[in-house]
C-alpha positions as a LaTeX table, in Angstrom:
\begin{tabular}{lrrr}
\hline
Residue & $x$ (\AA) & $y$ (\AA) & $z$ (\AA) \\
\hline
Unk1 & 49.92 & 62.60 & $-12.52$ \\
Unk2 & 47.07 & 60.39 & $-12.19$ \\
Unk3 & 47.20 & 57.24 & $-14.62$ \\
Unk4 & 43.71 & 56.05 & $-14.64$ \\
Unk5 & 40.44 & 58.21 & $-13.90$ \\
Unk6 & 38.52 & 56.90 & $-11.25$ \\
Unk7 & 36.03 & 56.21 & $-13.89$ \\
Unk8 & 37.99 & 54.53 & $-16.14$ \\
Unk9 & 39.12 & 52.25 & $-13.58$ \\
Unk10 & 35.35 & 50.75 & $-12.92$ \\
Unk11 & 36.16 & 49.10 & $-16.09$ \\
Unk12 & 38.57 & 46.83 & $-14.99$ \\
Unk13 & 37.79 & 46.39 & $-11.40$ \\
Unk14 & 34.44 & 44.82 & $-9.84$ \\
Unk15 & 32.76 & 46.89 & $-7.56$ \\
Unk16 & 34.62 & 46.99 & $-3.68$ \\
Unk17 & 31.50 & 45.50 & $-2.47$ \\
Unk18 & 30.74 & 42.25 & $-4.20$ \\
Unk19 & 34.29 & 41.29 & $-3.60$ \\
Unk20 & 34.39 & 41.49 & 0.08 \\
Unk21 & 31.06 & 39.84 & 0.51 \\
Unk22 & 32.19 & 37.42 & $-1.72$ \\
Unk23 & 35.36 & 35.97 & 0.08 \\
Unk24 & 32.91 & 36.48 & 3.64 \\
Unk25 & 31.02 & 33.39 & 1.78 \\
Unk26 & 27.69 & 35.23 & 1.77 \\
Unk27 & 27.06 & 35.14 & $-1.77$ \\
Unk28 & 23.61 & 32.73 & $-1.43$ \\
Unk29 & 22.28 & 35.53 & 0.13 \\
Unk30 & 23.13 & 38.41 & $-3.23$ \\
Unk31 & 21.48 & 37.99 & $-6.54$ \\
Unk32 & 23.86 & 36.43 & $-9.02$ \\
Unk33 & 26.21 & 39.20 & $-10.84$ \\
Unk34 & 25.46 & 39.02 & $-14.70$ \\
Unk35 & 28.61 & 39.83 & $-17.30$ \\
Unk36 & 28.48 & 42.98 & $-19.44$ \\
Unk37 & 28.88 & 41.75 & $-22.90$ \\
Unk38 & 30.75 & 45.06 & $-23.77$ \\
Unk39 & 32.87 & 45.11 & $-21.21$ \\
Unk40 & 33.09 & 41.86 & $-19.98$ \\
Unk41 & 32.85 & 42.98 & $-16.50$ \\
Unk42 & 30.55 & 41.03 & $-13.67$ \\
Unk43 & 27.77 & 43.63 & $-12.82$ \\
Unk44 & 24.98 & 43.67 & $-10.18$ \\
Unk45 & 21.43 & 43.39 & $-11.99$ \\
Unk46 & 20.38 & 45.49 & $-9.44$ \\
Unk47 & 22.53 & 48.94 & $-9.49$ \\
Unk48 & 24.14 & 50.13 & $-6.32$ \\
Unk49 & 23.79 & 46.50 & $-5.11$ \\
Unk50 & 26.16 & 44.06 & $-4.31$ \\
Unk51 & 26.27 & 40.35 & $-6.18$ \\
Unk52 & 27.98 & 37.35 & $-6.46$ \\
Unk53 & 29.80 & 35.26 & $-9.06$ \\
Unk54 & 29.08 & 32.17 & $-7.02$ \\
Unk55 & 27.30 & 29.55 & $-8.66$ \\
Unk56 & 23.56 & 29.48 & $-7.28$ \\
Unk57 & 22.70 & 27.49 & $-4.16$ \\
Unk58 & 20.26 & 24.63 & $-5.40$ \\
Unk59 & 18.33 & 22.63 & $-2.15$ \\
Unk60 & 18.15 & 18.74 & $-3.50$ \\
Unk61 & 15.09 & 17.65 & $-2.82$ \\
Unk62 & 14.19 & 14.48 & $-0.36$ \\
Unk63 & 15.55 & 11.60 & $-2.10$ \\
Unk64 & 12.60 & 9.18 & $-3.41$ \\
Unk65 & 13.88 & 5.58 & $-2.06$ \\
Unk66 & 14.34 & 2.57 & $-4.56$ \\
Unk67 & 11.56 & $-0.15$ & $-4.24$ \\
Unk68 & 13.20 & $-3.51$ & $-3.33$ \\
Unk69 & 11.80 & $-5.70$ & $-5.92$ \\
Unk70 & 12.16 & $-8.60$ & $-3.92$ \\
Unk71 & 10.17 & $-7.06$ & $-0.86$ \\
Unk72 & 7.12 & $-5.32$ & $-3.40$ \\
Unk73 & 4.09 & $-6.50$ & $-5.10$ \\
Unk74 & 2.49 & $-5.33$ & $-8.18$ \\
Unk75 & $-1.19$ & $-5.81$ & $-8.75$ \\
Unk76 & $-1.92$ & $-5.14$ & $-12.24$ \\
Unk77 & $-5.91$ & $-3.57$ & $-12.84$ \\
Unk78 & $-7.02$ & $-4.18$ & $-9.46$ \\
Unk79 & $-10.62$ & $-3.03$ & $-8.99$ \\
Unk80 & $-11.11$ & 0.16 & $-6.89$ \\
Unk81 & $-14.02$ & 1.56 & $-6.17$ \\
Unk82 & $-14.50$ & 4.59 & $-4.02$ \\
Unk83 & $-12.09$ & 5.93 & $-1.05$ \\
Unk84 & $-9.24$ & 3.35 & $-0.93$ \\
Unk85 & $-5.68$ & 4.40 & $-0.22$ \\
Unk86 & $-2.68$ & 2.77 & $-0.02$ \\
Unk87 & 0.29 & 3.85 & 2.76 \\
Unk88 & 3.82 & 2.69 & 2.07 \\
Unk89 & 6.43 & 2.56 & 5.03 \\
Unk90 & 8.32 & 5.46 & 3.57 \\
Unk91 & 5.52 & 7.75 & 3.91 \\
Unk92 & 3.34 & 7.70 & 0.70 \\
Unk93 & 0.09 & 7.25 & $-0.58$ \\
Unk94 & $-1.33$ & 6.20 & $-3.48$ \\
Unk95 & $-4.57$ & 6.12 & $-5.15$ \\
Unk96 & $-6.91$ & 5.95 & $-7.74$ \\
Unk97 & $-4.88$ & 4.82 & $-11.21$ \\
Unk98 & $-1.80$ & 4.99 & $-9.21$ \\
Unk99 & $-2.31$ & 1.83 & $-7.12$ \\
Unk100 & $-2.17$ & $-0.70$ & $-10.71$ \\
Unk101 & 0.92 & $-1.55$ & $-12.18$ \\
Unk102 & 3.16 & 0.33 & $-9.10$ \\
Unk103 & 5.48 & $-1.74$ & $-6.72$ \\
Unk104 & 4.12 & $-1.45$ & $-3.12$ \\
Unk105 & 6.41 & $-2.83$ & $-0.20$ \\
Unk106 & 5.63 & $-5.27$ & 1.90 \\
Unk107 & 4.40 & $-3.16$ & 5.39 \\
Unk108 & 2.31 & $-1.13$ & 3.20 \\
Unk109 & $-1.29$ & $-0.94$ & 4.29 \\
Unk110 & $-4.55$ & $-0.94$ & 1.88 \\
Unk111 & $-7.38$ & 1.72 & 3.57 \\
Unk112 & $-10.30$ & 1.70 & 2.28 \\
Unk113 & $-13.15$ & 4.50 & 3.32 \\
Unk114 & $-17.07$ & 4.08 & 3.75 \\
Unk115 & $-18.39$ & 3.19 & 0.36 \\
Unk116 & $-14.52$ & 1.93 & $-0.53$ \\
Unk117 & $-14.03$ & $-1.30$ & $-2.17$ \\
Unk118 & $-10.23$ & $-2.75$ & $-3.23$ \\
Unk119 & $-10.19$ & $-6.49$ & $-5.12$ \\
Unk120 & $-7.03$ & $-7.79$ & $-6.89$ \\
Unk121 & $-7.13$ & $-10.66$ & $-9.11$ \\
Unk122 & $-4.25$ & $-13.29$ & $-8.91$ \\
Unk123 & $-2.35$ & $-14.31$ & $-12.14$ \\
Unk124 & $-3.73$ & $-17.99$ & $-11.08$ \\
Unk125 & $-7.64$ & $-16.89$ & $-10.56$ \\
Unk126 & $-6.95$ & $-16.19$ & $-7.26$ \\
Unk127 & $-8.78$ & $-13.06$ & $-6.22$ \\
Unk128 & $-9.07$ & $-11.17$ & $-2.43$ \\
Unk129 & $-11.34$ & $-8.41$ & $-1.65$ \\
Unk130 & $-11.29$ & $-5.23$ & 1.31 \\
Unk131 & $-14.87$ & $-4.20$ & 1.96 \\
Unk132 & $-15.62$ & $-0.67$ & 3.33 \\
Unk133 & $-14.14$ & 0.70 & 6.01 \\
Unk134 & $-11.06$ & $-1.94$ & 6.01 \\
Unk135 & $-7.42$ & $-1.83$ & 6.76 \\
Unk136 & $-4.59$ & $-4.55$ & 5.46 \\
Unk137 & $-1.29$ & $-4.68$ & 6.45 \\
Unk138 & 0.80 & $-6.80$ & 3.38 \\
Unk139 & 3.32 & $-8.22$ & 4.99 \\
Unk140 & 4.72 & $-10.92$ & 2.42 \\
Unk141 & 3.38 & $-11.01$ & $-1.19$ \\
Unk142 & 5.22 & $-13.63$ & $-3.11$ \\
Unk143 & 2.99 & $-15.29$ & $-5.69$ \\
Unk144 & 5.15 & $-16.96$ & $-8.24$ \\
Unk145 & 4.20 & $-19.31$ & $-10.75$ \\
Unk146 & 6.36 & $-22.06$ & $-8.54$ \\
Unk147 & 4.15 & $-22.69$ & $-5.49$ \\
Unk148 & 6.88 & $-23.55$ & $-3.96$ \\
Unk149 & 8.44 & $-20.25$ & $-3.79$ \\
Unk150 & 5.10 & $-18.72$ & $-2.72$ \\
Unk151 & 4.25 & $-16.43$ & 0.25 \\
Unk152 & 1.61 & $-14.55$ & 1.22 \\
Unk153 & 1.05 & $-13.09$ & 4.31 \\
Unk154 & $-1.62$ & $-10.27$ & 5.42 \\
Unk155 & $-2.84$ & $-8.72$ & 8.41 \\
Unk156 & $-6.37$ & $-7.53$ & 8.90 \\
Unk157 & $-6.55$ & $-4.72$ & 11.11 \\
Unk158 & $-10.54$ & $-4.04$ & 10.65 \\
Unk159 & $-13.41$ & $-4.53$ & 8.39 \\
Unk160 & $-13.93$ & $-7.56$ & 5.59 \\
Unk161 & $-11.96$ & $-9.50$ & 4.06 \\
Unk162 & $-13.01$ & $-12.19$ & 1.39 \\
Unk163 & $-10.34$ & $-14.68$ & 0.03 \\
Unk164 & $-11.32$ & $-17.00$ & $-2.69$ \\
Unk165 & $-8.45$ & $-19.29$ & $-3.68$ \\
Unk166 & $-7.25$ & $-19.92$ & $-7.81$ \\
Unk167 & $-7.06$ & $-23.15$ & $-9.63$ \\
Unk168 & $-2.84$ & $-23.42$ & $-8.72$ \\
Unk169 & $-3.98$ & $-23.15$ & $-4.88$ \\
Unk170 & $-6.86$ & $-26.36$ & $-5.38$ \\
Unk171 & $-3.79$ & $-28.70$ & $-5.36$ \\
Unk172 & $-1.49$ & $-29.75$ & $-2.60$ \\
Unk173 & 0.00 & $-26.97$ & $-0.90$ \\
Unk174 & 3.03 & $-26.66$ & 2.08 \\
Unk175 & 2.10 & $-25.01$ & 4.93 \\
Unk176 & 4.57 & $-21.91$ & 3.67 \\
Unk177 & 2.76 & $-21.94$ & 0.42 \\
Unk178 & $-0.42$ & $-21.83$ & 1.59 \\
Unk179 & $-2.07$ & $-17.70$ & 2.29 \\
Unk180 & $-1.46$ & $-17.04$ & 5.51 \\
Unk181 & $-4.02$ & $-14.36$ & 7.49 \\
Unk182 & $-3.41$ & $-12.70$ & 10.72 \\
Unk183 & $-5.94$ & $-11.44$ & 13.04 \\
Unk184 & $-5.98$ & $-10.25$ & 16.48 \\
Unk185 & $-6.24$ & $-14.10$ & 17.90 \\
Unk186 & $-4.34$ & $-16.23$ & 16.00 \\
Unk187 & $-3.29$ & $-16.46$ & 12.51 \\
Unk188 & $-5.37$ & $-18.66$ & 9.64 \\
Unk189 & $-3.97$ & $-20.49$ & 6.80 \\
Unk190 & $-6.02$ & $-21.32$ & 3.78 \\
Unk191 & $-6.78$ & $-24.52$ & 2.58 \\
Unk192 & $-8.42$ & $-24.43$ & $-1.18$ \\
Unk193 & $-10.83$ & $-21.67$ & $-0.41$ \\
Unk194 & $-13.97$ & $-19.45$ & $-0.16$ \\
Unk195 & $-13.98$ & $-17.54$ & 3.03 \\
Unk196 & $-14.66$ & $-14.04$ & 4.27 \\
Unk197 & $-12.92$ & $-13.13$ & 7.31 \\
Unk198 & $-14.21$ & $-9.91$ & 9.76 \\
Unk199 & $-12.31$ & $-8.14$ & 12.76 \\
Unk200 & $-13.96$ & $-5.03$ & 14.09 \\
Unk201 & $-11.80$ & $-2.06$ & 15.76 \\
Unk202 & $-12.22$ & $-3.48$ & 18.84 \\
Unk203 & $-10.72$ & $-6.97$ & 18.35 \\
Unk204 & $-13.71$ & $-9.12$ & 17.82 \\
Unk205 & $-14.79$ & $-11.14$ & 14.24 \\
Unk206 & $-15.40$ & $-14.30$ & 12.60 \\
Unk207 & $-14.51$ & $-16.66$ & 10.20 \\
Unk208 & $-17.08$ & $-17.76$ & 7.77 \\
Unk209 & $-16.51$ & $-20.59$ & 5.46 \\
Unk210 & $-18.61$ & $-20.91$ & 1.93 \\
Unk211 & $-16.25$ & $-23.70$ & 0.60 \\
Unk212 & $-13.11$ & $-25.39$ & 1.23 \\
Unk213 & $-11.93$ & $-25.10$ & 4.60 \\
Unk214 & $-8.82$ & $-22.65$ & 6.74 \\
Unk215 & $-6.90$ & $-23.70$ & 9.52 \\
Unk216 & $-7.06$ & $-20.77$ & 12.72 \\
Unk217 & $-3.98$ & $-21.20$ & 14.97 \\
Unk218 & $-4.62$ & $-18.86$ & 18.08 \\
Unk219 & $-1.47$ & $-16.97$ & 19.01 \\
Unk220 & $-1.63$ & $-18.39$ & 22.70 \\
Unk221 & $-1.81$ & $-22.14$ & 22.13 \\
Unk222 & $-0.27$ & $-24.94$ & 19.99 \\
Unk223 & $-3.73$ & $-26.11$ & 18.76 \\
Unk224 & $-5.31$ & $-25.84$ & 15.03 \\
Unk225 & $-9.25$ & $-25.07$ & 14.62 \\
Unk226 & $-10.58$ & $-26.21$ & 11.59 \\
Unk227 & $-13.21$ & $-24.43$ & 10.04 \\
Unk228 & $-15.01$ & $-26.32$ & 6.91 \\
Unk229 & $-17.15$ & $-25.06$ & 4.18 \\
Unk230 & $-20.80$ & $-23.67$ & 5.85 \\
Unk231 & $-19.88$ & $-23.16$ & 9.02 \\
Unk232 & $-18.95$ & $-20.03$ & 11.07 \\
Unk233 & $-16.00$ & $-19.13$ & 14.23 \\
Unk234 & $-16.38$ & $-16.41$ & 16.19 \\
Unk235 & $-14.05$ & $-14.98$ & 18.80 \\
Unk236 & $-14.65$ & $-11.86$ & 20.98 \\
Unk237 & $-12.35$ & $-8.91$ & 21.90 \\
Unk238 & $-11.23$ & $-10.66$ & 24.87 \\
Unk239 & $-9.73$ & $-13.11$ & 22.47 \\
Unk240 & $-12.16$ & $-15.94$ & 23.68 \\
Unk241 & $-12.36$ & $-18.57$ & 20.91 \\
Unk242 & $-15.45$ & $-20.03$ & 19.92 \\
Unk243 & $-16.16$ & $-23.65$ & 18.71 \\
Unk244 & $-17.01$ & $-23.75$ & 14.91 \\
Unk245 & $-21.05$ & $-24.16$ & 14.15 \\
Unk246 & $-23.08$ & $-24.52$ & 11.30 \\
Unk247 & $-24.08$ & $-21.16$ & 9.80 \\
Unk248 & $-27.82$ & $-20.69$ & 10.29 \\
Unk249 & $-30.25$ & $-19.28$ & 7.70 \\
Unk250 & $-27.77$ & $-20.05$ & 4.87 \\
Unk251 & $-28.35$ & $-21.62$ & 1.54 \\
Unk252 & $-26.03$ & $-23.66$ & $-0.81$ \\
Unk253 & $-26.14$ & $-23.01$ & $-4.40$ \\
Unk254 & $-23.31$ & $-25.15$ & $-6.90$ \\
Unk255 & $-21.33$ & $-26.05$ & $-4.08$ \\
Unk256 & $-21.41$ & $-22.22$ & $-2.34$ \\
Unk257 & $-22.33$ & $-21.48$ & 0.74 \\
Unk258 & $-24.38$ & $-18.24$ & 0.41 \\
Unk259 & $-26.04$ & $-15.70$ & 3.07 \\
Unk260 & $-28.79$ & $-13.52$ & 1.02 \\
Unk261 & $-29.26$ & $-11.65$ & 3.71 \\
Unk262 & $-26.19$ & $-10.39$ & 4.35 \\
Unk263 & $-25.71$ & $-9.80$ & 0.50 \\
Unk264 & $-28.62$ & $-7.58$ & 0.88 \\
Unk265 & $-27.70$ & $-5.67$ & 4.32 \\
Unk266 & $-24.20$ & $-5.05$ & 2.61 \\
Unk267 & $-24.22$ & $-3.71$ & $-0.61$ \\
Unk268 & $-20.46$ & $-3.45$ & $-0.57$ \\
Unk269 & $-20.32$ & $-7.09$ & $-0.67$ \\
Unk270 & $-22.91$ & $-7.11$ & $-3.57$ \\
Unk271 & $-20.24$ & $-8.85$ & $-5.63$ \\
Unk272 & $-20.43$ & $-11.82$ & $-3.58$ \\
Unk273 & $-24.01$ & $-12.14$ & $-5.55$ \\
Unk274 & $-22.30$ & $-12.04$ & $-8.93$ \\
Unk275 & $-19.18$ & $-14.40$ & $-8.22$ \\
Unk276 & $-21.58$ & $-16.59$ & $-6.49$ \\
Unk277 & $-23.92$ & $-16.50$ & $-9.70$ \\
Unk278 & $-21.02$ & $-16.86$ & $-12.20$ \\
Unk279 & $-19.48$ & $-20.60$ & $-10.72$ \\
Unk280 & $-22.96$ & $-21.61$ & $-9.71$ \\
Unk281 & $-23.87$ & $-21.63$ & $-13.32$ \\
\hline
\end{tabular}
């Protein structure tokens, strides 16, 4: 005498199937068995398949790494115009909106495109400026209220830089306090200053000075060059050092040293016009 129908006994046994691929571990691979609220029994959503009770597989995502505080800077409403782009060491980018008010780590780099233009103002006054076409690695970006626990350190890859220095960086300043620039020949320390600093591609630039005065230390000797408000040192892509000279065809306006020309040939350096404007009158 048979006890149970074979019918009646789906009732209270999951289907053959599901349980041997089940306890074979491929149950990422089956659609997820749903209960039958009248019977209580796991079922297949799809009939004549196989499923599995297993909970689903879930992928994590790649984990976003924690920004270091200590080793980030914030600039808060810099000025962006155009392409600029900022690469962090883990891999991202921001831009746009993105860029103000977010930590970036030190060894992130600032890109900016053709008509690009990135300028952050200082807490201090302090402001620096990437023309077009530029690239800045931040390597140290410490700018405390405390000079003394103040450290900035950059590296200009390519295209123009313009560093104008705030009312806490007029006074006396350690040589660790003071911003610190690195170019392909030597690195320059500022000094209470105006100055725009270029480095093409190919290794070659100059220092211009419109006020105050930076200290270049080439990379392959133990000597400082000076270079003091209205002049001009260039050095070539052989890393040959010129002498500071006077920068010709310049004019002086309120104490700034001022190129027309090359305010006009630029026009993403325009703004050199209007700062120059604003503290000559």
């Amino acid at each position: 005498m048979t006890l149970f129908p074979a019918n009646l006994a789906n009732f209270f046994l999951p289907p053959l199937a599901a349980v041997v691929v089940y306890a074979a571990g491929a149950g990422a691979q089956l659609p997820q068995c749903v209960k039958d609220p009248y019977t209580g029994r796991w079922i297949s959503p799809v009939e004549g398949k196989p499923c599995t009770t297993r909970p689903p597989v879930v992928t994590p995502g790649p984990a976003v790494p924690a920004v270091d505080m200590s080793h980030a800077v914030i600039f808060n409403s810099p000025e962006i115009r155009g392409e600029v782009v900022i690469y962090t060491p883990s891999g991202g980018a921001l831009t746009g909106n993105a860029i103000g008010g977010t930590p970036i780590p030190f060894g992130s780099r600032i890109v900016t495109g053709p008509s690009g233009h990135f300028r952050a103002t200082l807490p201090d006054g302090a402001l620096f400026t990437l023309g077009a076409g530029g690239e800045l690695v931040i390597d140290d970006f410490v700018y405390d209220s405390d000079p003394g626990l103040r450290k900035i350190t950059l590296s200009l890859v390519k295209g123009f830089f313009r560093w104008v220095t705030g009312k806490v960086g007029l006074g006396v300043q350690s040589e660790v306090e003071k911003p610190h620039v690195r170019v392909r020949v030597g690195t320059i320390g500022f000094r209470g200053t105006d100055a725009e600093i270029f480095q093409d591609p190919d290794g070659s630039g100059y220092i211009k000075m419109y006020e105050g005065e930076v200290v270049l230390t080439p990379y392959d000797t133990d000597r400082d060059i000076v270079v003091r408000g209205g002049q001009i040192l260039k050095f070539d892509q052989n890393g040959v050092i010129a002498e500071p000279t006077a920068v010709e065809g310049e004019v002086s306006s309120g104490g700034i040293v001022l190129n027309w020309r090359n305010v006009i040939s630029h026009p993403q350096w325009r703004w050199e016009f209007e700062w120059a404007a604003y503290r000559a009158g």
